[in-house]
N, CA, C and O atoms as a GROMACS GRO file, in nm:
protein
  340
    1UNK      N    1   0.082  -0.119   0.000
    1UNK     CA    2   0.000   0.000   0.000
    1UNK      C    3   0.087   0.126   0.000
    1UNK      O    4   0.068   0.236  -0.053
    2UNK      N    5   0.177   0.083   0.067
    2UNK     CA    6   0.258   0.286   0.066
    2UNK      C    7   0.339   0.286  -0.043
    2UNK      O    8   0.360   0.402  -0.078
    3UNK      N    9   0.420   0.166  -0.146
    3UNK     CA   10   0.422   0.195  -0.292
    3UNK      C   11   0.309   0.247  -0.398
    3UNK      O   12   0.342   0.299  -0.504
    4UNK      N   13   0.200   0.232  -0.366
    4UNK     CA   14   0.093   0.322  -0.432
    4UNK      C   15   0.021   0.433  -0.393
    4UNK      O   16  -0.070   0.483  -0.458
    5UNK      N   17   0.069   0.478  -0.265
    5UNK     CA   18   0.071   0.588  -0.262
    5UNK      C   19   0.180   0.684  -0.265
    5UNK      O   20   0.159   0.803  -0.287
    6UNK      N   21   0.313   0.629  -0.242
    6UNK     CA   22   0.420   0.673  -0.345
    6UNK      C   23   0.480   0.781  -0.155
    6UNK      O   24   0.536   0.889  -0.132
    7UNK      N   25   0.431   0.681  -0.081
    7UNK     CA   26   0.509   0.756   0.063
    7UNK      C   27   0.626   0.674   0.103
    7UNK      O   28   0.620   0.551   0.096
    8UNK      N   29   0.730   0.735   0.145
    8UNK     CA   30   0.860   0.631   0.213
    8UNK      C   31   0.802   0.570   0.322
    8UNK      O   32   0.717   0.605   0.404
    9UNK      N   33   0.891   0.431   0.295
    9UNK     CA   34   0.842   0.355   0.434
    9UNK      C   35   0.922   0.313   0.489
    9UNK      O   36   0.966   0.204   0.452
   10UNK      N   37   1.003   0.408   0.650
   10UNK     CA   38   1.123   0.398   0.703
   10UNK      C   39   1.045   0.314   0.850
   10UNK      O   40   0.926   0.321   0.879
   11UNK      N   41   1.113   0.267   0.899
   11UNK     CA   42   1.072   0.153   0.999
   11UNK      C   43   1.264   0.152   1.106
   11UNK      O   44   1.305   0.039   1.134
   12UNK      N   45   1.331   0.244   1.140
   12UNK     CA   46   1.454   0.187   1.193
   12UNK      C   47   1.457   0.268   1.327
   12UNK      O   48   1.423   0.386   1.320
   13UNK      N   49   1.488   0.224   1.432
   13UNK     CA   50   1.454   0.237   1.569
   13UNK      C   51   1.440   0.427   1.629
   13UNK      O   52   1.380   0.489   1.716
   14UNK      N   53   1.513   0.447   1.546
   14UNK     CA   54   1.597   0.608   1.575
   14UNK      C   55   1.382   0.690   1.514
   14UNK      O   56   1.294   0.751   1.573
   15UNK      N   57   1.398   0.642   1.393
   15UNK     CA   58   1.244   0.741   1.370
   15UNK      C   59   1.169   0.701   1.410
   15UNK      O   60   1.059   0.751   1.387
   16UNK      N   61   1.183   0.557   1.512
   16UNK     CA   62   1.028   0.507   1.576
   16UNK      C   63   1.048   0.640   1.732
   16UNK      O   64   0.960   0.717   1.771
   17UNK      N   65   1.157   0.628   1.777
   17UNK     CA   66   1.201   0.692   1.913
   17UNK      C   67   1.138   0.846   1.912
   17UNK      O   68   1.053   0.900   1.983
   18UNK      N   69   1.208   0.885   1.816
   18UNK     CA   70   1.146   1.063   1.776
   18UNK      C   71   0.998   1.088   1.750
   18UNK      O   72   0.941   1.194   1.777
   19UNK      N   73   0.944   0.987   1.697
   19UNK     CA   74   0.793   0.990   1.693
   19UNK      C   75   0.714   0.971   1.820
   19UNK      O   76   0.632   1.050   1.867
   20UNK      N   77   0.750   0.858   1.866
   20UNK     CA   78   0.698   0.829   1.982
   20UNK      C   79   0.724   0.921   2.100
   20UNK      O   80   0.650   0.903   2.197
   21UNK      N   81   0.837   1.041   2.113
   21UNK     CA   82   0.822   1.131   2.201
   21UNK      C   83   0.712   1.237   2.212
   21UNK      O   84   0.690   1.291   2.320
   22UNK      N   85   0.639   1.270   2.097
   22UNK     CA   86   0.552   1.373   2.103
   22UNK      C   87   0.398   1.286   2.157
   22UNK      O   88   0.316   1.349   2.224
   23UNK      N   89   0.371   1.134   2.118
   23UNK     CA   90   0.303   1.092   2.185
   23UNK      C   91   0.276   1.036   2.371
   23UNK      O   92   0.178   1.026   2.444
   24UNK      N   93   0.399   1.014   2.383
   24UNK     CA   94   0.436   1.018   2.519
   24UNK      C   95   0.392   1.097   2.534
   24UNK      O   96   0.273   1.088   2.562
   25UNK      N   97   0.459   1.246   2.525
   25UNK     CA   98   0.412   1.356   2.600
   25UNK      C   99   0.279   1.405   2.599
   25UNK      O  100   0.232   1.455   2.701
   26UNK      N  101   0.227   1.398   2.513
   26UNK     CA  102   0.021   1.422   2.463
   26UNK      C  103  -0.074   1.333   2.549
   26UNK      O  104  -0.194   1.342   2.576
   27UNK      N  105   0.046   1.223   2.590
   27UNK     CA  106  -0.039   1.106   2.698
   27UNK      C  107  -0.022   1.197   2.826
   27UNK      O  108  -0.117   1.256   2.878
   28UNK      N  109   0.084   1.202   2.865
   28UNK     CA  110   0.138   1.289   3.015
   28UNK      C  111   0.041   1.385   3.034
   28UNK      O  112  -0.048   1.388   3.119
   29UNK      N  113   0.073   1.482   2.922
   29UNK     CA  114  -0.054   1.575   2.940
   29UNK      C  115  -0.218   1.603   2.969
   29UNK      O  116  -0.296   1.686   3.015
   30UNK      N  117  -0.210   1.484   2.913
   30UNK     CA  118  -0.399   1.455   2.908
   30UNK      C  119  -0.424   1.336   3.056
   30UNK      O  120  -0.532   1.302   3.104
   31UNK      N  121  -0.327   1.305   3.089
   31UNK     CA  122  -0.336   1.256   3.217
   31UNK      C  123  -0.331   1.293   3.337
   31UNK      O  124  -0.400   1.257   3.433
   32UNK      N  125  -0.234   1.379   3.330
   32UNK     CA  126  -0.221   1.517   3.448
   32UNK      C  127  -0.262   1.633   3.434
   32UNK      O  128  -0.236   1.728   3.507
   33UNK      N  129  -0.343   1.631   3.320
   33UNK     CA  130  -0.394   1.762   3.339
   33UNK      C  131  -0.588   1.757   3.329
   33UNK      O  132  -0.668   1.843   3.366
   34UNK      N  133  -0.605   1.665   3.284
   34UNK     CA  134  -0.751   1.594   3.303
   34UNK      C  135  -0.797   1.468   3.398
   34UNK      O  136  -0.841   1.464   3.512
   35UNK      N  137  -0.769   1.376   3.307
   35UNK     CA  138  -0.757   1.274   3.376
   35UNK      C  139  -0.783   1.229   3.568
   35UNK      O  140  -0.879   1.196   3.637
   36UNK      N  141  -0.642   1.252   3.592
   36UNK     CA  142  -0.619   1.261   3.720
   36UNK      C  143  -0.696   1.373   3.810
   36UNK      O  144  -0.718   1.350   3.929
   37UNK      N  145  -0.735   1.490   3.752
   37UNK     CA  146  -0.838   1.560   3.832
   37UNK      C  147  -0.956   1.558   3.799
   37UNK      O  148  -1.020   1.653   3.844
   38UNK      N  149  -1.006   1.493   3.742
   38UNK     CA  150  -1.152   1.434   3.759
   38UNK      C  151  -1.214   1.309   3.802
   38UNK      O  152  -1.154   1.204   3.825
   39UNK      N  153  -1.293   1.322   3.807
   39UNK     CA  154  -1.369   1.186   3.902
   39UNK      C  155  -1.499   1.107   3.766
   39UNK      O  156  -1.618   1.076   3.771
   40UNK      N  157  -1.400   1.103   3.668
   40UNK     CA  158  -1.499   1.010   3.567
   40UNK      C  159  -1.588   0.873   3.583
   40UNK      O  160  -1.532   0.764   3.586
   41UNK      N  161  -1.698   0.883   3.590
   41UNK     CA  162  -1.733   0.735   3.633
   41UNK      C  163  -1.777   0.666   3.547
   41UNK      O  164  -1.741   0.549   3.560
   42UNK      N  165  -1.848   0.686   3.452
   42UNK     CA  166  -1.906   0.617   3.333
   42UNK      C  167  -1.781   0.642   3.219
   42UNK      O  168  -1.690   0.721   3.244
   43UNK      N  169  -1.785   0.580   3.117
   43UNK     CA  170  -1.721   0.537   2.988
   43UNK      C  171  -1.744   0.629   2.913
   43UNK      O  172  -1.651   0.683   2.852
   44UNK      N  173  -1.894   0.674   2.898
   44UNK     CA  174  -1.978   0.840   2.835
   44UNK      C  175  -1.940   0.974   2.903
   44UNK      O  176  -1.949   1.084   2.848
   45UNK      N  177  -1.897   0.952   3.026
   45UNK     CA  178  -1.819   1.106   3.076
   45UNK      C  179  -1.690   1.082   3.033
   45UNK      O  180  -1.634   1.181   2.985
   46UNK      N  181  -1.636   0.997   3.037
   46UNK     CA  182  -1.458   0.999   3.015
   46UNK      C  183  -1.447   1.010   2.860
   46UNK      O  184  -1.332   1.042   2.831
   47UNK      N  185  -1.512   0.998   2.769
   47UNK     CA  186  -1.500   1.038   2.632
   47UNK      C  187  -1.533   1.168   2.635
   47UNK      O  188  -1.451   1.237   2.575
   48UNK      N  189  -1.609   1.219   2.675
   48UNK     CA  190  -1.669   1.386   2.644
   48UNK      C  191  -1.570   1.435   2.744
   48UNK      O  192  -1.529   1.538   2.691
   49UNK      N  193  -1.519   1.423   2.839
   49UNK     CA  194  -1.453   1.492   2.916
   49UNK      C  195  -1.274   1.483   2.854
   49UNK      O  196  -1.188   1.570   2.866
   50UNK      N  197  -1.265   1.383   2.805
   50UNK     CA  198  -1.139   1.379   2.721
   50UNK      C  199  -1.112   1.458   2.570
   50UNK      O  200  -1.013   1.520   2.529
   51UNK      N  201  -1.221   1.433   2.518
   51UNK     CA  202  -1.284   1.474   2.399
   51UNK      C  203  -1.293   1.717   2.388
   51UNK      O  204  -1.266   1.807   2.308
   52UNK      N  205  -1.360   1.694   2.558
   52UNK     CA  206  -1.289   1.848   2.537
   52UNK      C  207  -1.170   1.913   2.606
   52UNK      O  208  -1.136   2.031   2.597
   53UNK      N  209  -1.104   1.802   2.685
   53UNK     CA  210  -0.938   1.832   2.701
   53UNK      C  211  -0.878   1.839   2.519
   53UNK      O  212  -0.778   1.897   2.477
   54UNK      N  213  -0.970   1.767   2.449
   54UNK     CA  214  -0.869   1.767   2.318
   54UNK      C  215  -0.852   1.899   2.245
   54UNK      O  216  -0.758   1.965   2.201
   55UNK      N  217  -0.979   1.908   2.251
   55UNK     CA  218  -1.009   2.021   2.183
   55UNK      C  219  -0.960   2.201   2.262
   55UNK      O  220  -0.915   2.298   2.201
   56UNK      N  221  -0.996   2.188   2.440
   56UNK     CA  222  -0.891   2.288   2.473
   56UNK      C  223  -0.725   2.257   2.421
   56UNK      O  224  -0.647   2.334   2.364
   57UNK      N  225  -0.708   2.120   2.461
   57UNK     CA  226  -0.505   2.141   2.431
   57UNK      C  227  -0.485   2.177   2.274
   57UNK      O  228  -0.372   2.206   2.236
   58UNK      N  229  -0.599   2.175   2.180
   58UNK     CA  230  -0.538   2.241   2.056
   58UNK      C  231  -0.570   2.334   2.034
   58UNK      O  232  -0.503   2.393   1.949
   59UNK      N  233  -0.672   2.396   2.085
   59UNK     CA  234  -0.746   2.552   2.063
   59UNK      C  235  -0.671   2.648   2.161
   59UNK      O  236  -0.597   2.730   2.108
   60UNK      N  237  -0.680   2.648   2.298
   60UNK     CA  238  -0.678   2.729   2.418
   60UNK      C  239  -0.560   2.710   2.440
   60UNK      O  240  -0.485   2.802   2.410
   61UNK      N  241  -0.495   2.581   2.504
   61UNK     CA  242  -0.388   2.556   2.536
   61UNK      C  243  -0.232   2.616   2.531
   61UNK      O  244  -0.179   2.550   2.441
   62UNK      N  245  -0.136   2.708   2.584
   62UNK     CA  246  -0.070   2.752   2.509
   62UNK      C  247   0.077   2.661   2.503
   62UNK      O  248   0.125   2.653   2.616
   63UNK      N  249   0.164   2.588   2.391
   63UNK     CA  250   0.238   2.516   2.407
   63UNK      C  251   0.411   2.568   2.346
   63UNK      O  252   0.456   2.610   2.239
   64UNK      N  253   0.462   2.538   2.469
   64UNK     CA  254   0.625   2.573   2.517
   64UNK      C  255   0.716   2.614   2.350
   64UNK      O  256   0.775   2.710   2.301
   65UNK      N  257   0.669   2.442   2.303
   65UNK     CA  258   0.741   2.434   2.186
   65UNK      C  259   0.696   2.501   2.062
   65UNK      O  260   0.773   2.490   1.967
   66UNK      N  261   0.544   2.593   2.035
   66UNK     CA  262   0.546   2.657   1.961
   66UNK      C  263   0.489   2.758   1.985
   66UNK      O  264   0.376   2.795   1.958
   67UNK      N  265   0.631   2.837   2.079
   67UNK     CA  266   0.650   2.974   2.149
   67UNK      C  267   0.517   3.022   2.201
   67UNK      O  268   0.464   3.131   2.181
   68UNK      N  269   0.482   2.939   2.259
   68UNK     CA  270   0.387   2.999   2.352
   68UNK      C  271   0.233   2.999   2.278
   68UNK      O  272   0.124   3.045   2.311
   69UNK      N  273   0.278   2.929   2.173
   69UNK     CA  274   0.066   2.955   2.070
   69UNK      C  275   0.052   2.782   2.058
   69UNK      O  276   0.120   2.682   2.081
   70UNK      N  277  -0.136   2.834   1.987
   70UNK     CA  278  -0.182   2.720   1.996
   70UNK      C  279  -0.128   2.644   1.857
   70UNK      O  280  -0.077   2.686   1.753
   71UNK      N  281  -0.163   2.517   1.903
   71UNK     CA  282  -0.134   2.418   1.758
   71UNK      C  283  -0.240   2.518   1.676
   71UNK      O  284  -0.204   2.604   1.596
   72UNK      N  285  -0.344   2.496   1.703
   72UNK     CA  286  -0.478   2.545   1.617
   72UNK      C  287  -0.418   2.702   1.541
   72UNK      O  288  -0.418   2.718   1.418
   73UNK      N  289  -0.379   2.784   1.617
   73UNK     CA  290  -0.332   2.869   1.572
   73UNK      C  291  -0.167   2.864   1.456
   73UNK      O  292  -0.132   2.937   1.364
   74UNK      N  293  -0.130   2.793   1.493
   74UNK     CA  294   0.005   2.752   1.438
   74UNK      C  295  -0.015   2.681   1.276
   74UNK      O  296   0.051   2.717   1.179
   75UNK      N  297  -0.118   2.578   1.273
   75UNK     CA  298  -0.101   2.461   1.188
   75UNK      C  299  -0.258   2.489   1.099
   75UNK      O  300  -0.300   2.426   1.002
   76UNK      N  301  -0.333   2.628   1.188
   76UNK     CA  302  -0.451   2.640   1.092
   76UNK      C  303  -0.543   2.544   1.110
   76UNK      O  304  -0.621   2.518   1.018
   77UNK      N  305  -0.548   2.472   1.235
   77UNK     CA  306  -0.656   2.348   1.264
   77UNK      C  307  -0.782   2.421   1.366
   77UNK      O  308  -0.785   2.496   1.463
   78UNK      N  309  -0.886   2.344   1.276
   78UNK     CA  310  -1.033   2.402   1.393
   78UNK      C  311  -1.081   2.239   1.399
   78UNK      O  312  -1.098   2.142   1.325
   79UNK      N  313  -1.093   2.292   1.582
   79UNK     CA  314  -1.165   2.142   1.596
   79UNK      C  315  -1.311   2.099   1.577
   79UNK      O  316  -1.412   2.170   1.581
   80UNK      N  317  -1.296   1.926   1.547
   80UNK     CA  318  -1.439   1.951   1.479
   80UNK      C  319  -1.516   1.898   1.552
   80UNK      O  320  -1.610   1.838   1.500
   81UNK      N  321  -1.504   1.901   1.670
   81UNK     CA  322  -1.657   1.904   1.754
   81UNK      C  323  -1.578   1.970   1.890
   81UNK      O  324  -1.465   1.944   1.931
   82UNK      N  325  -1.693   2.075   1.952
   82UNK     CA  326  -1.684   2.133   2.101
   82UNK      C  327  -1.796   2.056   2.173
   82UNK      O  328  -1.913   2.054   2.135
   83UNK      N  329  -1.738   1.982   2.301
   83UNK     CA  330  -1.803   1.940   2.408
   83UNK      C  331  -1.791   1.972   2.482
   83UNK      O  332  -1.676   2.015   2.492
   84UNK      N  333  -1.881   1.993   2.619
   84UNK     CA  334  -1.917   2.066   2.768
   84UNK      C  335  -1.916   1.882   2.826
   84UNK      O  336  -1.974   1.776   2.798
   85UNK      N  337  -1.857   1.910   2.878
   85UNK     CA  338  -1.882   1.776   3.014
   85UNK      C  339  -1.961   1.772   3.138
   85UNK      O  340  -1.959   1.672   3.209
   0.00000   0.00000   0.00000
């Protein structure tokens, strides 16, 4: 499949490592900064309540590594659904 779509397909430990740091950290974040201070009890609050941590950490959120602005602002992304928990 990624010869017909004509994308490289690198697989060697070094670009799995560098990738996997920005997900680590998106986990950390959404764990300590939601997560852990709420008291989710159902399966239907922990999606909507995660669902608008997502949407603050790309809209509102302001992040270190791109000087202080939002992804949303940075990369031109609007999220596509706002939830209230």
């Amino acid at each position: 499949m990624a010869d017909s779509l004509a994308m490289p397909f690198v697989l060697d430990a070094t670009r799995r490592a560098l990738d996997n740091i920005f997900i680590e950290r998106f986990w950390r974040s959404i764990k300590y900064e939601d997560i852990y201070l709420h008291d989710y009890v159902t399966p239907r609050e922990t999606r909507h309540g995660v669902a608008a941590y997502i949407a603050f950490y790309n809209d509102e959120r302001p992040h270190q590594s791109l000087d202080y602005a939002t992804p949303a602002s940075v990369y031109g992304l609007v999220s596509p659904v706002r939830t209230t928990p």
